[in-house]
Structures are given as structure tokens and as C-alpha cells.
C-alpha positions in Angstrom: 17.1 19.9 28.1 15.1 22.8 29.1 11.6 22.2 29.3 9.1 24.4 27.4 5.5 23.9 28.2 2.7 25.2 25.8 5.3 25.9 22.9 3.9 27.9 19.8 2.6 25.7 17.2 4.4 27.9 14.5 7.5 27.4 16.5 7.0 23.8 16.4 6.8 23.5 12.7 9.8 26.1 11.9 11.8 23.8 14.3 10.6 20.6 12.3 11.5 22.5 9.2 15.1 23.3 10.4 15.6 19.8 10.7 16.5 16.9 9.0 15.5 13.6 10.7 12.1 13.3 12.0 9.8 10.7 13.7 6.2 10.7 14.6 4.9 8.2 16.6 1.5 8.4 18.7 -0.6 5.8 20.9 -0.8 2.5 20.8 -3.8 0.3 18.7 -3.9 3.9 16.7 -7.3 5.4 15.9 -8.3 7.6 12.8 -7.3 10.8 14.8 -3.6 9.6 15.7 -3.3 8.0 12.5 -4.8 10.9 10.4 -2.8 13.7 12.2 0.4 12.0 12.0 0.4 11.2 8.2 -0.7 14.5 7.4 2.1 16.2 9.6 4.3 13.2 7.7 3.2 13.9 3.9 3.5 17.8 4.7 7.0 17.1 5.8 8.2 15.1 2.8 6.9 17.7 0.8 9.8 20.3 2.3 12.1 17.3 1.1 12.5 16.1 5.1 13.8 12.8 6.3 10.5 11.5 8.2 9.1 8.5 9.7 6.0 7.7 11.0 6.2 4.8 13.4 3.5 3.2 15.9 4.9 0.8 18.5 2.1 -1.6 18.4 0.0 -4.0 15.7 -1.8 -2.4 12.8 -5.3 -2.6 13.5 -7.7 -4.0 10.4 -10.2 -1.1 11.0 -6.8 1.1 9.7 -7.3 -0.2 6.3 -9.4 2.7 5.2 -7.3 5.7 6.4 -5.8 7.1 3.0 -1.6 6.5 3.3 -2.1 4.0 5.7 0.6 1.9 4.6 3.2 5.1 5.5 3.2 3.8 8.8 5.5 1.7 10.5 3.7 -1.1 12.9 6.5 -1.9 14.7 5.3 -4.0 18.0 8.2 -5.7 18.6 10.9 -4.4 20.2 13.3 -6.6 18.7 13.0 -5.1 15.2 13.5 -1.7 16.3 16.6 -0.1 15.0 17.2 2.8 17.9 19.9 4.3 16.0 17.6 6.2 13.6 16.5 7.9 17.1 20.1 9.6 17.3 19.7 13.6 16.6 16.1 13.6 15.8 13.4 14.9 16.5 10.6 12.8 17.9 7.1 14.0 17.5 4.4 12.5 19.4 0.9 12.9 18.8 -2.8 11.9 20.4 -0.9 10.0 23.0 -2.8 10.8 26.7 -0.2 9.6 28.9 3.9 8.6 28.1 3.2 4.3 28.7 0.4 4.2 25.6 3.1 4.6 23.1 4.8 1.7 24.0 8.6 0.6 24.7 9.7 3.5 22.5 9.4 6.1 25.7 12.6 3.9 26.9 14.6 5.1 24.4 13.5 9.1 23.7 16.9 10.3 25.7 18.3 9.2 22.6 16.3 12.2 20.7 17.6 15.8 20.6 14.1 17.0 21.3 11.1 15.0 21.8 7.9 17.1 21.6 4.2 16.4 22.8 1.2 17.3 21.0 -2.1 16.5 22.3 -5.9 17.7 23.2 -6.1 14.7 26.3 -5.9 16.1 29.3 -2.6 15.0 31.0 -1.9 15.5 34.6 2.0 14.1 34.1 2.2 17.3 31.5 3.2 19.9 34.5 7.1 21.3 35.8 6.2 18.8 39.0 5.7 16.0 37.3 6.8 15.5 33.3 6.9 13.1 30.9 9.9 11.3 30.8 12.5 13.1 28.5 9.9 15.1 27.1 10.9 19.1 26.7 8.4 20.7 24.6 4.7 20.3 25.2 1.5 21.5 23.0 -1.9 20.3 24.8 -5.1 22.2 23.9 -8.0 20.1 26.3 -10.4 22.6 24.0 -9.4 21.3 20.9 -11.2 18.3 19.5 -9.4 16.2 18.2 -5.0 16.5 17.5 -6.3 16.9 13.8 -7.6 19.8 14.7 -4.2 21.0 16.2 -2.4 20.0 13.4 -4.4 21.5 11.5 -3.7 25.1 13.2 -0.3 24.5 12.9 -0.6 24.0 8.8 -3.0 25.4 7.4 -1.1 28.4 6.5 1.4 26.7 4.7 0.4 26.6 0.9 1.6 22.8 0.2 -1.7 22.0 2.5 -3.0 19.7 -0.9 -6.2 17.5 -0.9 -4.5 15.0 0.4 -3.3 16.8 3.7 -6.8 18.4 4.2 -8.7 15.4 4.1 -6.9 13.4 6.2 -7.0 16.2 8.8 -10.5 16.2 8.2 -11.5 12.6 8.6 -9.4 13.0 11.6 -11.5 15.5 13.3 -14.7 13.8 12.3 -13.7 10.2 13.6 -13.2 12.4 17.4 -16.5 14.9 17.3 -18.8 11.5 15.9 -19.6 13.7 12.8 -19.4 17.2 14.1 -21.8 15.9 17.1 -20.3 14.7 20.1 -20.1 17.6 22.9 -16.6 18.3 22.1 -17.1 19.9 18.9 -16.8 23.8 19.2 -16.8 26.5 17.1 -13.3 26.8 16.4 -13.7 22.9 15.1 -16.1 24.2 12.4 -14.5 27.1 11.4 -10.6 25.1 11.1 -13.0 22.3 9.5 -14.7 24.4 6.9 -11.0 25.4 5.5 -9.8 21.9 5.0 -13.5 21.6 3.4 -11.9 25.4 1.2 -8.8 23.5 0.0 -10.8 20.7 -1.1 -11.1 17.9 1.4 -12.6 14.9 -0.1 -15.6 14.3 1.8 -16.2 10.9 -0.1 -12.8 9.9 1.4 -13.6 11.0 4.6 -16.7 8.8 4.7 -14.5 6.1 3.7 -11.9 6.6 6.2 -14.4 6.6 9.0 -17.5 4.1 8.2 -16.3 0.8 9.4 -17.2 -2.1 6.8 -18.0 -5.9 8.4 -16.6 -8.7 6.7 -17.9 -12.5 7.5 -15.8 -12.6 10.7 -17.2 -9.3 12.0 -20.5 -10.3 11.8 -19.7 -13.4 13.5 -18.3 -11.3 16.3 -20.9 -8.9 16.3 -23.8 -11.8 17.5 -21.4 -13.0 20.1 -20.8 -9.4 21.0 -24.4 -8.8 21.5 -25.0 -12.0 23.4 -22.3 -11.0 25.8 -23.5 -7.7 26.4 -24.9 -7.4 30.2 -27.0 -4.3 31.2 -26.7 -3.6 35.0 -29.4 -3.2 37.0 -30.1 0.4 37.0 -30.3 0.2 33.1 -28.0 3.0 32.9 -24.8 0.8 33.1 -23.4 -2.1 30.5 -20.2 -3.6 29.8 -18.5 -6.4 28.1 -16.0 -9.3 29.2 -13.9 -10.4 26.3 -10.8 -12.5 25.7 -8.3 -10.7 23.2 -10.3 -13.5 20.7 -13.9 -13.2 19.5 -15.2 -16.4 17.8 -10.9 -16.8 16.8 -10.4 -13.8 15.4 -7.9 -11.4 17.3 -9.7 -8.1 18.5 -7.9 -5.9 16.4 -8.4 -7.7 13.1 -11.9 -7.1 13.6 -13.9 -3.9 12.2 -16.2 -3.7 14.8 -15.8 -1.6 18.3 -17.1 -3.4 21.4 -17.9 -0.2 23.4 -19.2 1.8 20.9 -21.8 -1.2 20.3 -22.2 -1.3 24.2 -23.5 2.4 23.8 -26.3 1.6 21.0 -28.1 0.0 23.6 -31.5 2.4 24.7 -31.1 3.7 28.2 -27.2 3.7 28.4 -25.4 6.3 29.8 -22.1 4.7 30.7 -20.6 1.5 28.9 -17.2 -0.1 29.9 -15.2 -3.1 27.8 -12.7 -5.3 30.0 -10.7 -6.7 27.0 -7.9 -9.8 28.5 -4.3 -9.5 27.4 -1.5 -11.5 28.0 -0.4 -10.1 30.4 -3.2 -6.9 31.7 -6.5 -6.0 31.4 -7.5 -2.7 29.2 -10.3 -1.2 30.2 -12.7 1.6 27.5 -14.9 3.6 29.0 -17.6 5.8 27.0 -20.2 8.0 28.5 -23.2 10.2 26.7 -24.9 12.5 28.8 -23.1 14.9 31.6 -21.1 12.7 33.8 -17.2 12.4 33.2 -15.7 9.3 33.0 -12.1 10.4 32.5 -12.2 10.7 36.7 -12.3 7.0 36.6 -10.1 6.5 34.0 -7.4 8.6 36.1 -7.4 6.8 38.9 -5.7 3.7 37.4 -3.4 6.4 35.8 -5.4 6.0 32.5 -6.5 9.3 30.4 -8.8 10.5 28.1 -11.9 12.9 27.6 -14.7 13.4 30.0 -16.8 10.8 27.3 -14.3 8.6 26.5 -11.4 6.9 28.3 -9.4 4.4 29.0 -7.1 2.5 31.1 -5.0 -0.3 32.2 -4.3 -2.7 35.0 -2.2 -5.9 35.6 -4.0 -9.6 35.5 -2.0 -10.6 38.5 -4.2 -7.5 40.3 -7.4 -8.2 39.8 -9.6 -10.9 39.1 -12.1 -10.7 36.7 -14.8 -10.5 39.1 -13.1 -8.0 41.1 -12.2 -5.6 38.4 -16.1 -5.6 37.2 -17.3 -4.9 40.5 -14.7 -2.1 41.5 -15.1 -0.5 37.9 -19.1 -0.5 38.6 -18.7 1.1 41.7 -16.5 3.7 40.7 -19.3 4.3 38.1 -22.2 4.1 40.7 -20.3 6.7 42.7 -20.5 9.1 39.8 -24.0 9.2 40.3 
């Protein structure tokens, strides 16, 4: 398949249109944006009478609850209750993604597809002629835009089924990316796409739903240990977490809270980094507020992200856990 870099967005939907069997799919332990950007692309879909599914290849995070539609996605982490078949003639639509491996096991099967197209705002160095993304032929990536919301928003908001529905998804999408319209990606083309989801009549109530994370009992729990485990380097400027993929029992992503973003409340920090144990890897969230660009680091383990936040992973058998803190702070240190 020829491959078509920076495709028109309107080109991209009238193909979507012309077809019948569609499947979006985006990163791995899914976030408001993918999750808000695919089930709006999915509802607007179903309304042209398509045959759509919205799959992620990984488990259903609890902090997911909130997002309107939620349950319209497929958590499919293992592989062995995947039917590939449905794969066969369709088009595969992947959104938010960063790099081909955060999806998950499904990028072994996307030569099954008859087109498989990319949508994204990360910045992707596999995304050129040199070196593409496995079976991948048609590519949308906008670094400018905030959040893939956004982008789907671009691509819809002429179409006249864009209900409430649609728009505040999109919205709550964007929102969750810029921090509330704040963080230093937000741009003026964010505000003006954002004030007509606000013209069709977003739900802003819904959207402060979708994105305020509630605590339960086992939250709070977490959050003291959290908050014990926290260690501040010694230039102040530097924190990070150790964790096991438990906190006080309770897996990571059946908890509410996120362990970076609380590493970045702390007065003084400019970078915070969480080393989160897996079974089999470490993954490794970086954040960054002020002007230096942690997506540098990020890239050198062949992670992704934006220049504030990013991420990455490595194998256990690789690094200790000693090791991995200390080359992780130097990288850091070296930004400096």
C-alpha cells in the first residue's frame, strides 16, 4: 500500500464514510483525550449507519469511569480473546497513540486491514518515508494541535450530526490535554475549535465530570503512601516515585489518583518522573512545568510524547532499580 503522509482530514472522513467496517483503537492505559476522540469519531460514525468498533488493547482504567460512553469501548488486553477476523477489509483508525508498540499486540496484526490510518498531535520520529510505522499508509500528525480532540474535532465539525453528545466529549478531551485551557500547549486555534463545541452546546457540567478525578477509600489510602514515597532530589528541582504495579493492594489502574501529576504539586518542582514495576518492564512518566523538554529523554528509550509530558519503557532484565533512577536523573541533570 502506498503510503500517504499528512492526508487531508476531510479525506480521511469521506474515506471512513465510504466504508463499512471500521475500528478505532488508540494507546494503551487510555486517557480522556484517546478515549474522548475515539468515541466521538465512533458515535459520529454510527450515526451515518457505519459498522464501528472502538477497541483498546489493554485494561480499562477506573479513572475511565467518568468519560460519557465509556462502556462503547472494548478493553481487550488479552490477546487470546481477540477475534482478528473482524480486522479483514477494514479500516483501522488509530488515534493519540505516540509511537506503533503503545497500542499493544494489535500492530501484529494491522496487514490484515485494507488501510490503517494514524492520527495524532505527539511528535513521532517513526512517522517519516525512512522509517514508518509498521503497515501504516496514511498519516495525520499536527505537533501544533493540543490535544487529538482537537483534530477530530477539525475533521467534524462541519458535519451537522456534531450533537451534544459529540461536542462534549471532544471538549473534555481537549481540556484533560491543555489542564483547563492552561498548559503551554493551548493555542489560539484550541480556543477558537473549543468555543464551537461550546456553540453546539457542549455540556460543560459533563466535562467537569469527565475530568475531575473523585477518591474513593482505597485512593486515599494510596494517596498517604504516595506522598510518603515521594523523594525530592537534592537540587529541589527534581522528584520521582518508585512503585510496584500495587499501592497498599490495589492495582495502579483501579486507582483514581495520578502518581506524577501528584509528584508535580510539590513547591519547587520543575521535573517529576514515576518508575511504575510491571511484570515484565518498567514504565517510566515524565512531566515537566517550566521551559525544559522532557520528550528528549523520553526519546531516547524510543518513548514519545510532548515537550511537558512523556513517557517511556524499558525491560526489568535491563536495569535495576537503582540503575534506572540514577541514569533517568542524569539524563534530567543534563537538561539543565
Amino acid at each position: 500500500m502506498d503510503k500517504i503522509y499528512n492526508i487531508k482530514l476531510k479525506e480521511i472522513f469521506n474515506n471512513l464514510i465510504k466504508s463499512n467496517n471500521i475500528i478505532i483503537t488508540g494507546h494503551q492505559n487510555i486517557d480522556c483525550d484517546c478515549a474522548a476522540s475515539g468515541l466521538a469519531l465512533y458515535l459520529l460514525l454510527k450515526k451515518y449507519n457505519k459498522n464501528v468498533s472502538i477497541i483498546n488493547f489493554s485494561i480499562k482504567p477506573k479513572y475511565t469511569n467518568s468519560i460519557p460512553h465509556i462502556d462503547k469501548i472494548q478493553f481487550l488486553d488479552d490477546e487470546n480473546n481477540f477475534d482478528k477476523n473482524i480486522l479483514k477489509d477494514a479500516i483501522l483508525v488509530i488515534l493519540d497513540a505516540g509511537e506503533m508498540p503503545r497500542v499493544g499486540y494489535i500492530n501484529k496484526y494491522t496487514d490484515l486491514c485494507k488501510d490503517v490510518y494514524f492520527i495524532d498531535h505527539h511528535k513521532n520520529k517513526m512517522a517519516t518515508k525512512e522509517i514508518a510505522l509498521k503497515n501504516v499508509n496514511k498519516y495525520y500528525i499536527d505537533e501544533k494541535a493540543s490535544a487529538t480532540s482537537q483534530i477530530i474535532a477539525q475533521m467534524l465539525l462541519d458535519e451537522k450530526e456534531v450533537d451534544t453528545e459529540i461536542s462534549t466529549l471532544l471538549y473534555a478531551g481537549i481540556a484533560s490535554d491543555t489542564g483547563g485551557f492552561i498548559y503551554s500547549n493551548t493555542t489560539a486555534e484550541t480556543l477558537i475549535v473549543s468555543s464551537k463545541l461550546l456553540d453546539i452546546g457542549c455540556d460543560l457540567n459533563a466535562v467537569v465530570a469527565t475530568i475531575r478525578r473523585k477518591y474513593d477509600e482505597n485512593d486515599i489510602k494510596a494517596h498517604k503512601y504516595i506522598f510518603d514515597s515521594i523523594i525530592v532530589c537534592e537540587d529541589k528541582r527534581v522528584a520521582y516515585i518508585y512503585s510496584e504495579n500495587k499501592i497498599e493492594g490495589t492495582p495502579i489502574n483501579q486507582l483514581s489518583i495520578s502518581l506524577v501529576e501528584t509528584v508535580m504539586q510539590i513547591d519547587g518542582v520543575e521535573i517529576g518522573f514515576v518508575i511504575r514495576k510491571e511484570e515484565s518492564s518498567y514504565r517510566i512518566s515524565l512531566r515537566s512545568r517550566g521551559l525544559k523538554d522532557i520528550v528528549s529523554i523520553a526519546s531516547k528509550y524510543n518513548g514519545g510524547g510532548h515537550p511537558k509530558a512523556a513517557g517511556f519503557e524499558v525491560p526489568l532484565e535491563k536495569y535495576t532499580k537503582e540503575n534506572l533512577i540514577n541514569e533517568i536523573y542524569n539524563d534530567i541533570k543534563n537538561l539543565y
